[in-house]
C-alpha positions as CSV (number, residue, x, y, z in Angstrom):
1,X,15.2,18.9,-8.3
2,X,14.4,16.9,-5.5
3,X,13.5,13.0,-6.2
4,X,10.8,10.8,-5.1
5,X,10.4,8.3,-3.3
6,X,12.1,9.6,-0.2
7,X,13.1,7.2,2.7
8,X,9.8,7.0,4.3
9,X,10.9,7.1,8.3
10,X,8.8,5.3,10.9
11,X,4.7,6.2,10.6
12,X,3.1,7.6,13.9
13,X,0.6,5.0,13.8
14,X,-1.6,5.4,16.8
15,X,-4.3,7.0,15.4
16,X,-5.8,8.9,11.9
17,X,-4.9,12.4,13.2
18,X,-1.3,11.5,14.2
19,X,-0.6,9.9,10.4
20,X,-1.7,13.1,9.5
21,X,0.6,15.2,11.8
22,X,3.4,12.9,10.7
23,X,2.9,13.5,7.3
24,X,2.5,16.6,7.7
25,X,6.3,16.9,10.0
26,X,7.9,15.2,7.6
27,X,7.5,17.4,4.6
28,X,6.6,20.6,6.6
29,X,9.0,22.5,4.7
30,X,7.8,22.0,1.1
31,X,4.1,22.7,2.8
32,X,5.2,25.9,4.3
33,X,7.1,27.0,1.2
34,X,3.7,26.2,-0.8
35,X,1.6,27.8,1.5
36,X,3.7,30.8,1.9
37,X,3.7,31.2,-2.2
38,X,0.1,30.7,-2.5
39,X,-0.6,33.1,0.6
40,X,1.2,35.9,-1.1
41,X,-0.3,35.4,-4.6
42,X,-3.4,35.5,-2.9
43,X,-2.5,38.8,-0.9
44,X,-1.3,40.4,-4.2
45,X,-5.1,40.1,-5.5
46,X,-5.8,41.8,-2.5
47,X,-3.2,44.7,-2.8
48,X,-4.8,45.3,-6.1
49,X,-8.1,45.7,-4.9
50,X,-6.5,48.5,-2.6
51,X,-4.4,50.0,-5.3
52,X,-7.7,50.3,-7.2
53,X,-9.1,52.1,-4.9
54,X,-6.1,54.0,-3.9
55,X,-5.6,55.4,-7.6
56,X,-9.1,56.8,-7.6
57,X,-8.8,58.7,-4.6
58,X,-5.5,59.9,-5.9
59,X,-5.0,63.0,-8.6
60,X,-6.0,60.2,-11.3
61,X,-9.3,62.0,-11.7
62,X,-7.9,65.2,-11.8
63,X,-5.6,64.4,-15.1
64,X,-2.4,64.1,-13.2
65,X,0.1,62.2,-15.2
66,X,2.4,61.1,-12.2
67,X,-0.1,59.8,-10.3
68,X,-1.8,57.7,-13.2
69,X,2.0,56.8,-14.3
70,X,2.7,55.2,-10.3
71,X,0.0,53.4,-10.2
72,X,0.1,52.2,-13.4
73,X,3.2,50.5,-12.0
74,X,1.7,49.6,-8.8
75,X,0.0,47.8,-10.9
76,X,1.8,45.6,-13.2
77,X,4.5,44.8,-10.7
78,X,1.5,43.2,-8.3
79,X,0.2,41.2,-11.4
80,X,3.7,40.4,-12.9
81,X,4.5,39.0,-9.3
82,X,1.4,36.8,-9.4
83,X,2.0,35.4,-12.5
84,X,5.5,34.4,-11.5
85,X,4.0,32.8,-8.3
86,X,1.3,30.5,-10.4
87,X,3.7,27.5,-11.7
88,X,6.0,28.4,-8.3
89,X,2.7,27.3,-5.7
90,X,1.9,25.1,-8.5
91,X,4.6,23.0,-8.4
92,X,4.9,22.9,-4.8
93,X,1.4,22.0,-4.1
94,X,1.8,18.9,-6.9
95,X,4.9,17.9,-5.0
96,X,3.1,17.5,-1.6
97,X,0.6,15.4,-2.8
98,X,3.2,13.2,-4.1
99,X,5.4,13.5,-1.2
100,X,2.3,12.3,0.7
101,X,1.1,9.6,-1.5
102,X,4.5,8.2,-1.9
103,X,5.6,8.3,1.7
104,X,2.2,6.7,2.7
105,X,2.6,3.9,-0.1
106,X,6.3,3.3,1.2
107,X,5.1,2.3,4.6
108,X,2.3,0.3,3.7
109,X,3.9,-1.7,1.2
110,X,6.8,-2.1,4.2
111,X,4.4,-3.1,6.6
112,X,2.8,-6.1,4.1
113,X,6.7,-7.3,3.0
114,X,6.7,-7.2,7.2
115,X,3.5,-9.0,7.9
116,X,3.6,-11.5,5.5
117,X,0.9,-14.0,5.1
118,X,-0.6,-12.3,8.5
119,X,-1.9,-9.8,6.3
120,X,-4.5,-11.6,4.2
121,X,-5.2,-13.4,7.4
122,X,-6.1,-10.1,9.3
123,X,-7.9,-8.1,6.2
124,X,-9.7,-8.4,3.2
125,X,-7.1,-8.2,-0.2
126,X,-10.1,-5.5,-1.0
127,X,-8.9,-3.4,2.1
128,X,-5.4,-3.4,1.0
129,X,-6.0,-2.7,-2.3
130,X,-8.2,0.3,-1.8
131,X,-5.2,1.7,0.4
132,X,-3.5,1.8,-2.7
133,X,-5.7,3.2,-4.8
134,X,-8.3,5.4,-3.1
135,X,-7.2,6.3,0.2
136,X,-3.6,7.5,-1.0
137,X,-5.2,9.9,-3.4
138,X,-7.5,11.4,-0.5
139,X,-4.3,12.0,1.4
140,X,-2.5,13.3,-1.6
141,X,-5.2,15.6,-2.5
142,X,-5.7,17.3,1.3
143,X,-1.8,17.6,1.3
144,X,-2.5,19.5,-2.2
145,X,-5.1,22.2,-1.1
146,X,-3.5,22.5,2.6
147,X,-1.3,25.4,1.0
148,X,-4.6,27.5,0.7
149,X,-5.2,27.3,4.4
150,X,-2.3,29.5,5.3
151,X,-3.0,32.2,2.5
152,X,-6.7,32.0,3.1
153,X,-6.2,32.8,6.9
154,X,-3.8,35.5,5.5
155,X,-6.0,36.5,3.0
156,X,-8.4,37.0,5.7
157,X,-6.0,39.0,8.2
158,X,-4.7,41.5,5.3
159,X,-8.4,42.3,4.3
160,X,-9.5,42.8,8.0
161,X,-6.4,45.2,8.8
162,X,-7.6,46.8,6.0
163,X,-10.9,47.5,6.6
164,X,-10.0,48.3,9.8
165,X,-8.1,51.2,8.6
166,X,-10.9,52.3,6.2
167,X,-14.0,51.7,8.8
168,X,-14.0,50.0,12.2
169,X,-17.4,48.3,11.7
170,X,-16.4,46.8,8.3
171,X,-13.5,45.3,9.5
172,X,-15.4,44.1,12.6
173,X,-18.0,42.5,10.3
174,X,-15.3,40.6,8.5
175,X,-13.8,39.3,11.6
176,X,-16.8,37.8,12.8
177,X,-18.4,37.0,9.8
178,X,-15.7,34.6,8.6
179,X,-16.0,32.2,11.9
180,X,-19.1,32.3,12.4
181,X,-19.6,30.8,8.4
182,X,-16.9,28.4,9.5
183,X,-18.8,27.2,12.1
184,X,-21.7,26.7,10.3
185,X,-20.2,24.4,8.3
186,X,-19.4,22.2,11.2
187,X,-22.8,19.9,11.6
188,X,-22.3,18.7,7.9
189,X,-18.6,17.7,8.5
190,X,-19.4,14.5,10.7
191,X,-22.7,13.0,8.9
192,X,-20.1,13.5,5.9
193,X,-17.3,11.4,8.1
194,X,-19.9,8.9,8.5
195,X,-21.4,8.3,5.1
196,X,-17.7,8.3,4.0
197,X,-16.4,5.5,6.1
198,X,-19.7,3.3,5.2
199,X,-19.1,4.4,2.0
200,X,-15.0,3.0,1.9
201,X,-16.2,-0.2,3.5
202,X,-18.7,-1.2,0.7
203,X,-15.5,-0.5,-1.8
204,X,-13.2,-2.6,-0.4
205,X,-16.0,-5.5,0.1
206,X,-16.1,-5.1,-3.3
207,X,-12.9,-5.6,-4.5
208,X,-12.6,-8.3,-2.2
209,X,-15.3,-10.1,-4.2
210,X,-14.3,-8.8,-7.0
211,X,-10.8,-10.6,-6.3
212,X,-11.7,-13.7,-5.0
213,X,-14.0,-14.1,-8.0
214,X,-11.1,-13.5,-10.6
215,X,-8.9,-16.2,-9.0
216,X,-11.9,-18.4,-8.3
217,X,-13.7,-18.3,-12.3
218,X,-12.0,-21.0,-13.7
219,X,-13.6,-23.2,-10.8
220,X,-16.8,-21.4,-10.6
221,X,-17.1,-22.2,-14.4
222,X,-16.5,-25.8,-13.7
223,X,-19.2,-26.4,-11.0
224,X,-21.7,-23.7,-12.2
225,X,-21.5,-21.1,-10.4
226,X,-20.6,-18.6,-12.4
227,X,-25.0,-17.0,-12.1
228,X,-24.8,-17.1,-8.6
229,X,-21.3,-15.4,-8.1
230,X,-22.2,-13.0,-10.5
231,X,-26.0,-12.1,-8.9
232,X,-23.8,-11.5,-5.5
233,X,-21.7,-8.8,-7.1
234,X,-23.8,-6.8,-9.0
235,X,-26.3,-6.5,-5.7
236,X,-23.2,-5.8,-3.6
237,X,-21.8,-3.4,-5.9
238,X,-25.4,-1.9,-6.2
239,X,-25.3,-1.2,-2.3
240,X,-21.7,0.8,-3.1
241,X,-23.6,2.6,-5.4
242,X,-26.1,3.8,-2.9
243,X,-23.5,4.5,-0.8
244,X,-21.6,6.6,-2.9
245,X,-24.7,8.9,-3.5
246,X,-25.2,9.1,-0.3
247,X,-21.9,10.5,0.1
248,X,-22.6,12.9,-2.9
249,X,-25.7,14.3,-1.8
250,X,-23.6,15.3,1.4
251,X,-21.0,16.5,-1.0
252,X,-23.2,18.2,-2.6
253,X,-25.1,20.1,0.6
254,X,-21.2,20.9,1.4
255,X,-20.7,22.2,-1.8
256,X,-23.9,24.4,-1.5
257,X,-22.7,25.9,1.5
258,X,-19.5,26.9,0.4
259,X,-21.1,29.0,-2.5
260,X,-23.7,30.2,-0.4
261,X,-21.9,31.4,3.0
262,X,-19.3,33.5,0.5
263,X,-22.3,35.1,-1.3
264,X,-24.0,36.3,1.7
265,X,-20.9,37.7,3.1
266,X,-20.4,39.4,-0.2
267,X,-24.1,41.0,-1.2
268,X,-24.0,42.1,2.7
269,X,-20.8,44.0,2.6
270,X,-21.9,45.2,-1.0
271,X,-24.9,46.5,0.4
272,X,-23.6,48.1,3.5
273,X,-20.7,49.6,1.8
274,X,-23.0,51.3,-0.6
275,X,-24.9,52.8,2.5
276,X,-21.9,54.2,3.9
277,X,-20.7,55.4,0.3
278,X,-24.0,57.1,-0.1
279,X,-23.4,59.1,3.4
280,X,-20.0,59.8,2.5
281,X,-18.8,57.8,5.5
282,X,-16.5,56.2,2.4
283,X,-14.9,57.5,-0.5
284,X,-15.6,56.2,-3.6
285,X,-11.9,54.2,-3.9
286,X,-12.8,52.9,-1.2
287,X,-15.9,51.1,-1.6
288,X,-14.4,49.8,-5.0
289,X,-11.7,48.5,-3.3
290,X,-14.2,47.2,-0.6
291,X,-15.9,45.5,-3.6
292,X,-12.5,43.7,-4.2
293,X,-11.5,42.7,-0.7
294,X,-15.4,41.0,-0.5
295,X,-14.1,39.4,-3.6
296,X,-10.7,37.9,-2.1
297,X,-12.2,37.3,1.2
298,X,-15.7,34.9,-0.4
299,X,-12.4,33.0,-2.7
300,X,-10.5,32.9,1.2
301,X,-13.7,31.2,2.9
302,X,-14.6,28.8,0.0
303,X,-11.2,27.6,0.2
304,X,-11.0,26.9,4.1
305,X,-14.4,25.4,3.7
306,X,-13.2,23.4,0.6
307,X,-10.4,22.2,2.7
308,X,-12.0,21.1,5.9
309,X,-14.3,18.1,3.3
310,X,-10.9,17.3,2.2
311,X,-9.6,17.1,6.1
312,X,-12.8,14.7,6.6
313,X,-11.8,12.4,3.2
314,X,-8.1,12.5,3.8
315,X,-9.0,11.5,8.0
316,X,-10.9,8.5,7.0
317,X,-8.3,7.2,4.3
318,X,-5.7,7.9,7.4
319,X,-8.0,5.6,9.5
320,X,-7.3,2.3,7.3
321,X,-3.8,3.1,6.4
322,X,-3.2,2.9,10.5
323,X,-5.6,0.1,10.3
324,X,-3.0,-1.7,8.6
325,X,0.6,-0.4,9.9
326,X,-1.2,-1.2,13.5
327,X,-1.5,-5.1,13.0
328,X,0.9,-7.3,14.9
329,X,2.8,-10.2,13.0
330,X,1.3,-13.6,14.3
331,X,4.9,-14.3,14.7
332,X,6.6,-11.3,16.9
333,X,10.3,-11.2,17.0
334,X,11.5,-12.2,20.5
335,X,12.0,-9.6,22.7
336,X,15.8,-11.3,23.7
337,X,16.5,-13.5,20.8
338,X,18.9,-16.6,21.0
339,X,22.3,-16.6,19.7
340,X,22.1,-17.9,16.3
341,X,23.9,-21.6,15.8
342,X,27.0,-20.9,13.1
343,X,27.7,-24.4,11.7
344,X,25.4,-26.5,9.7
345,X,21.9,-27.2,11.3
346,X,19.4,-30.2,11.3
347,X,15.7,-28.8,10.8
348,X,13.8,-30.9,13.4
349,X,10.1,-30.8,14.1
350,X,9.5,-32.4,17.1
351,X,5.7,-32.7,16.5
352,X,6.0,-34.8,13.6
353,X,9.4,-36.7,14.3
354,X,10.7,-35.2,10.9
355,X,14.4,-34.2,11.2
356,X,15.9,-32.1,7.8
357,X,19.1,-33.7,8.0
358,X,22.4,-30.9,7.4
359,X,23.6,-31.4,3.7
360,X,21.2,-34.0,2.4
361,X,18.2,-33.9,0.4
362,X,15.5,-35.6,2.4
363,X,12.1,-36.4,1.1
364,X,9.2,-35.7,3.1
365,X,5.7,-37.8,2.5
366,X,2.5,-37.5,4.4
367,X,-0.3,-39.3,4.0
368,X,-2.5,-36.2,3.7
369,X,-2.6,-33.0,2.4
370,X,-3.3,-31.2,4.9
371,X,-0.1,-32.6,7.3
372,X,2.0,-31.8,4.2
373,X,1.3,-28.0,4.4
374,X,1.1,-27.9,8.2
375,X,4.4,-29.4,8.4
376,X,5.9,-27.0,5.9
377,X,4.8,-23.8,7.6
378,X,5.9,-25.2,11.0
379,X,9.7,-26.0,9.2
380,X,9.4,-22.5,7.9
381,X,8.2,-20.8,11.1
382,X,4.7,-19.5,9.1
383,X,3.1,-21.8,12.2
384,X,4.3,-21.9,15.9
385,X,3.7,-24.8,17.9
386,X,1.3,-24.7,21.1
387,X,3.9,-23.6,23.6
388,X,4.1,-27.4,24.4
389,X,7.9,-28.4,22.9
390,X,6.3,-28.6,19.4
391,X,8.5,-25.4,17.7
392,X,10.6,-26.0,14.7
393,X,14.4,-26.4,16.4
394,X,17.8,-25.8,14.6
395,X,20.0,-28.4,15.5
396,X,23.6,-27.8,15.3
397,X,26.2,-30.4,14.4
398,X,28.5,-31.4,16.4
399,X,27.8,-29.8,20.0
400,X,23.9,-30.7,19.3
401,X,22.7,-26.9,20.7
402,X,19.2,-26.5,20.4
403,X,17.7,-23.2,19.2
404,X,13.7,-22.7,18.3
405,X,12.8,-21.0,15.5
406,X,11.1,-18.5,17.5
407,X,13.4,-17.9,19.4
408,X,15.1,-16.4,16.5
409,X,14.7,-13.0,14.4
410,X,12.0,-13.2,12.1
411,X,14.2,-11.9,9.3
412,X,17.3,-14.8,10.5
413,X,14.7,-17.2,9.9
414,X,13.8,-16.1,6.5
415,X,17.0,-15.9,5.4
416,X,17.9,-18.8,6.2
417,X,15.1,-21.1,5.9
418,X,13.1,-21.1,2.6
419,X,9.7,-22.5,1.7
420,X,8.8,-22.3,-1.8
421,X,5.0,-23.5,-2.0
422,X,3.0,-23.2,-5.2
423,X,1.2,-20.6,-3.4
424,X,4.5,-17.8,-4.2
425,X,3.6,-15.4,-6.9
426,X,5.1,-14.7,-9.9
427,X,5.6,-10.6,-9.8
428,X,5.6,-8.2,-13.0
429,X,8.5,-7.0,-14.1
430,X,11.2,-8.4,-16.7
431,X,12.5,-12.1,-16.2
432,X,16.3,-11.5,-14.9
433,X,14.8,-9.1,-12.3
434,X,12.3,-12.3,-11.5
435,X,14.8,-15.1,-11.0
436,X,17.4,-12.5,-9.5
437,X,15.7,-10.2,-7.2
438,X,18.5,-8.5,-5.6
439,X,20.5,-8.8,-9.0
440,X,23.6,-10.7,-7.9
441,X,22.9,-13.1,-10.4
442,X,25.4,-13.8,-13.1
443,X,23.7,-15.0,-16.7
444,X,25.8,-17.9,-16.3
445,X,24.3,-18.6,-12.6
446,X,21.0,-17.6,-14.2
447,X,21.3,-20.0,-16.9
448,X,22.5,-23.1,-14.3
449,X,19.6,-22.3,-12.3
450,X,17.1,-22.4,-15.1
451,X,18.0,-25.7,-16.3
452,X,18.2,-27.0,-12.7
453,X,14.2,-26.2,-13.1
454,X,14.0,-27.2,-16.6
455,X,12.6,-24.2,-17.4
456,X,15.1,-23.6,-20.8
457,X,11.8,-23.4,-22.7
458,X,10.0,-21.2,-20.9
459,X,13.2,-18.5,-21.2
460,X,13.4,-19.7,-25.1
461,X,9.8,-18.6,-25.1
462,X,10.4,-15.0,-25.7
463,X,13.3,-13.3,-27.8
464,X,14.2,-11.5,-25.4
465,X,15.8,-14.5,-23.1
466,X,16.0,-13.1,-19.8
467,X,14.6,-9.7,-20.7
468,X,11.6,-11.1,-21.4
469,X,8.7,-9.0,-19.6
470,X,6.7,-11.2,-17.2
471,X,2.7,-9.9,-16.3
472,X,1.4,-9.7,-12.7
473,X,1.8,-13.9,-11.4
474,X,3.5,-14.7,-14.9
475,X,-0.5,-15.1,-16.7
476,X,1.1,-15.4,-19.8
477,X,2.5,-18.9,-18.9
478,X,1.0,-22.2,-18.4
479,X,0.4,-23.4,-14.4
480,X,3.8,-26.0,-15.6
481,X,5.6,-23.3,-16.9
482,X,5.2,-20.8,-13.7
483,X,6.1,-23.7,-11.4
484,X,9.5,-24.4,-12.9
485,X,9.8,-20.7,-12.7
486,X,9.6,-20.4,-9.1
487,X,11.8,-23.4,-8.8
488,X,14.3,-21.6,-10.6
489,X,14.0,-18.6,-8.3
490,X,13.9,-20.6,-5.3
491,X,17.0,-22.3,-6.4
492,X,18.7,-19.0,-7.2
493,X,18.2,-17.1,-3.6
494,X,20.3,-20.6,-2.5
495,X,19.3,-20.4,1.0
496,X,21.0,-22.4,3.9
497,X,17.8,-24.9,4.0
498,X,15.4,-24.9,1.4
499,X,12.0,-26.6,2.1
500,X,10.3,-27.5,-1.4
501,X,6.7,-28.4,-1.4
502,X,5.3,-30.4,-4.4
503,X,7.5,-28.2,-6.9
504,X,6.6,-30.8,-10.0
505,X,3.5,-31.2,-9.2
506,X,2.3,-29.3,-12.7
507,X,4.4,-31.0,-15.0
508,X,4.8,-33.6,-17.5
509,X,6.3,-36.8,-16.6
510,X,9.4,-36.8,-18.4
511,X,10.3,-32.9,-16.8
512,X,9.2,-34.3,-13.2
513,X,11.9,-37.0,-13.5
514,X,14.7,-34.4,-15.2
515,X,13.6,-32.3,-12.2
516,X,14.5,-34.7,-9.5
517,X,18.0,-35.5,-11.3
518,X,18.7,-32.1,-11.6
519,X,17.7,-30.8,-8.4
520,X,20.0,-33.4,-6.7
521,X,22.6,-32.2,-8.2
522,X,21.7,-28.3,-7.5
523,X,21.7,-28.7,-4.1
524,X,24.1,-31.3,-3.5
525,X,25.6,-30.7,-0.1
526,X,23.2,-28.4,1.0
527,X,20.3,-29.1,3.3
528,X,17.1,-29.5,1.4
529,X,13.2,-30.9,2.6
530,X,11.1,-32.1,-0.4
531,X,7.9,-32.7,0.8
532,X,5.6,-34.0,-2.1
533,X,4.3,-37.8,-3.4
534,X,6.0,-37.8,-6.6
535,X,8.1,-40.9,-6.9
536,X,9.8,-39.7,-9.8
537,X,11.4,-37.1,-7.4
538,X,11.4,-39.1,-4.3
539,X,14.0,-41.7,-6.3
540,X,16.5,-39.0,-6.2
541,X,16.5,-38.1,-2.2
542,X,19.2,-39.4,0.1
543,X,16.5,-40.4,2.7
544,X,13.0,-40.3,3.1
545,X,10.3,-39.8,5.9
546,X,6.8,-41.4,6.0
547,X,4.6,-39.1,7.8
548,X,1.2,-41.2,9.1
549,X,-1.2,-39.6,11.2
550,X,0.7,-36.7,12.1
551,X,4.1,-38.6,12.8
552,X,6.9,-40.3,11.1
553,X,6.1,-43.9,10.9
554,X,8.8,-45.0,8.8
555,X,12.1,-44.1,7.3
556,X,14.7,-45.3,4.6
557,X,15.5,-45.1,0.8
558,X,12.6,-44.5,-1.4
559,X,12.5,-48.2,-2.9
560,X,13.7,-49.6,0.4
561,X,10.1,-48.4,1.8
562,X,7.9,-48.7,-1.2
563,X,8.9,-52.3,-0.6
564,X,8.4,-52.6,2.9
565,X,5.9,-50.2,3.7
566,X,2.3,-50.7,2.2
567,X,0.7,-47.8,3.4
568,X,4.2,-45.9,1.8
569,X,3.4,-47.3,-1.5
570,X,-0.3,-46.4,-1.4
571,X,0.0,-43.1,-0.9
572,X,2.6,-42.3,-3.6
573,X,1.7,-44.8,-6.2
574,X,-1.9,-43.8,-5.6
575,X,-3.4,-47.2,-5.0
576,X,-5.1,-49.2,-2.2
577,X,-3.0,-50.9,0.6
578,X,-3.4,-53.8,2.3
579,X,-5.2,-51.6,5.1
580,X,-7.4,-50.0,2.9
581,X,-6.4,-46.9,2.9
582,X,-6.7,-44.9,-0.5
């Protein structure tokens, strides 16, 4: 039994057709065995048809036993055969669509882990989510009927031969009947393209709505908006309703022709083979078996028409999964990096002055918000500097080597520097799996790690301790209770330098202040950035940094400069200074 996933390999991604092909190469071997299974049930229904009409040319009307006796077995070995091949081509055609489906989920969940926050910059959450969900079952579904393309062009081959044999202008007929239908079929495949794509664009403007206004309803209730929001949905998702008929009434033409192509073909070969029976250009056997290979073929041309809509649906999803494996990361990996520095590193960020000192826990405080997360996505390389000398730097002790963070790997960076922002989720999934993503956590470290966060309550919280099954961003806990548990995580990964932004900033007092205590002493002798205004934390920092106006105006203890700076004291005691500043 083979398993799923696979390891995905690496996507052609230059265009919808080349997806395709690729997903096509790399389970080629399933889709041949399915098609080859599926082509010969198919050709066993048309076998019968000639063994039909073979057994009534034979002595069978005459009374002789023998003859009646070996077709009889002609027979029931063609139809025990095509039983045994149902669950065979079954199974195989099931196992393509999940090949497919899974493969193509692989990569684009890969390329999101890869792009990071560049994704929701560059598309629409609706875009990614309708890869997901819609586009990967249009793949998975063409992958599924692409077995009857290969036994429907065989089906089509066997019954030409064979009418060839009986009558040169039947088999003729056949063999240009079935392209030209093909072809007819053509003009509706792009208008069906078309009305497809629109279609798929509406959906995923849709969910994007549809997301935003599930995060945003606790704020749209508080100002009112709530009517409004609500108006803008149901008109938008009354325009994907339009477009989605649209797409059905082309469906539905497409649908049309594939019943009405086949039926032509078939009362046109019924009518002309009961002409030639009637001249006695044909035996009887063989207009019934005629009767049967019309049969087959009208089954063989509504399948290669039924697979060409699916080619057009499974195209378009193609088109926005490359959509997305084609963006580039705002923050490309350097074509030569730098050698990494070994020893223990400053953080420096020559745009603001701030220096992360190597084993300390330095406090960060800006005067603004917006400073605060500028500087935390420049110390964590989610924001490069204009080119000017303004990149985040890794100092190393002792010989003073310089290295940008750009200049690094992407991944190097990661690893070693950490920002954990309120903005991290909390994924599904059960607790231990949570806090210790790669599992190398001991219960002991688990436990250590959770009351650095004081979060022993929030494990408590559930019987099942650290089995305790979390939903999707941990909805089932208060906005206090998720923080701590994303404190605890960061605090478990225990990266090199760990840049915390406003972790407490959800809690009561009293846990704020057994936060700061404890988190001194989790990360004693490791290098650690907290930027936020709490004082309670601040109290327990080796040093802190005043950021004002986009530098650092002033450094010391924490009580040293609520003393001595009034501007300090003013933005984290919350009051008016001497400047007037709020």
């Amino acid at each position: 039994m083979r398993v799923l996933p696979q390891p995905p390999g690496l996507p052609d991604h230059r265009s919808a057709n080349r997806f395709l092909l690729w997903l096509a190469r790399a389970e080629w071997r399933s889709l041949a065995w399915a098609g080859g299974v599926t082509g010969v049930y198919r050709l066993c229904g048309v076998l019968m048809s000639a063994a039909v009409g073979a057994t009534l040319d034979s002595g069978v009307v005459e009374g002789d036993p023998g003859s009646l006796l070996t077709w009889f077995g002609v027979l029931t070995a063609l139809t025990l055969l095509s039983t045994l091949l149902v669950p065979l081509g079954n199974r195989a055609q099931s196992f393509n669509w999940y090949a497919s489906a899974y493969r193509t989920v692989q990569v684009v969940i890969a390329r999101s882990v890869a792009l990071g926050p560049t994704l929701t910059r560059r598309l629409p959450s609706g875009e990614v989510v309708a890869v997901g969900t819609d586009d990967i079952d249009r793949l998975g579904d063409f992958y599924y009927e692409s077995a009857l393309i290969p036994a429907s062009v065989m089906t089509v081959g066997a019954v030409s031969v064979l009418m060839l044999s009986s009558h040169t202008e039947f088999g003729l007929i056949v063999l240009v009947a079935v392209p030209v239908m093909m072809l007819g079929m053509v003009p509706l495949l792009r208008p069906l393209s078309r009305r497809q794509e629109h279609h798929r664009t509406r959906q995923a403007e849709l969910t994007t709505r549809a997301t935003d206004l599930v995060a945003g309803l606790r704020v749209l209730r508080g100002v009112g908006g709530e009517r409004t929001v609500g108006d803008r949905y149901r008109d938008e998702s009354q325009r994907v309703r339009a477009a989605g008929v649209r797409v059905g009434w082309m469906d539905a033409a497409l649908q049309a022709v594939r019943e009405l192509y086949p039926g032509l073909l078939l009362v046109g070969i019924v009518w002309y083979g009961a002409r030639l029976a009637l001249a006695g250009e044909i035996t009887v056997g063989q207009l019934v078996a005629f009767y049967g290979y019309t049969g087959n073929l009208a089954v063989a041309v509504r399948y290669l028409m039924q697979a060409s809509s699916e080619f057009v649906s499974a195209r378009v999803a193609a088109g926005r999964v490359v959509r997305v494996l084609s963006l580039e990361h705002d923050h490309p990996d350097p074509e030569h990096p730098a050698e990494a520095p070994s020893a223990p590193c400053d953080l420096r960020d020559p745009s603001s002055g701030v220096v992360v000192a190597a084993g300390c826990t330095t406090g960060v405080v800006c005067s603004d918000a917006a400073g605060a997360t500028a500087l935390a996505e420049r110390l964590g390389r989610y924001r490069d500097g204009d080119g000017d000398g303004s990149d985040a730097l890794l100092v190393e002790r002792g010989t003073g080597r310089e290295v940008r963070l750009r200049d690094l790997p992407l991944r190097d960076v990661r690893r070693r520097v950490l920002v954990a922002s309120n903005g991290a989720h909390l994924f599904s999934g059960r607790l231990r799996e949570e806090l210790s993503p790669d599992g190398g956590l001991s219960d002991d470290r688990l436990a250590a790690v959770v009351r650095a966060a004081c979060a022993d309550d929030v494990v408590r919280q559930s019987p099942a301790g650290f089995g305790a099954l979390l939903t999707e961003r941990g909805r089932e806990y208060s906005g206090g209770q998720q923080q701590r548990l994303r404190l605890a995580r960061a605090f478990g990964l225990d990266p090199e330098i760990l840049v915390l932004v406003e972790p407490a900033s959800a809690v009561d007092a009293h846990s704020e202040a057994a936060i700061g205590a404890r988190l001194a002493e989790e990360r004693e002798g490791r290098t650690t950035a907290l930027v936020t205004t709490s004082p309670l934390l601040l109290d327990h920092t080796d040093r802190v940094l005043f950021v004002d106006g986009g530098r650092v105006v002033a450094e010391g203890s924490h009580r040293d400069l609520l003393a001595t700076v009034p501007d300090y004291a003013s933005t984290v005691l919350r009051t008016v200074s001497t400047s007037g500043k709020p």
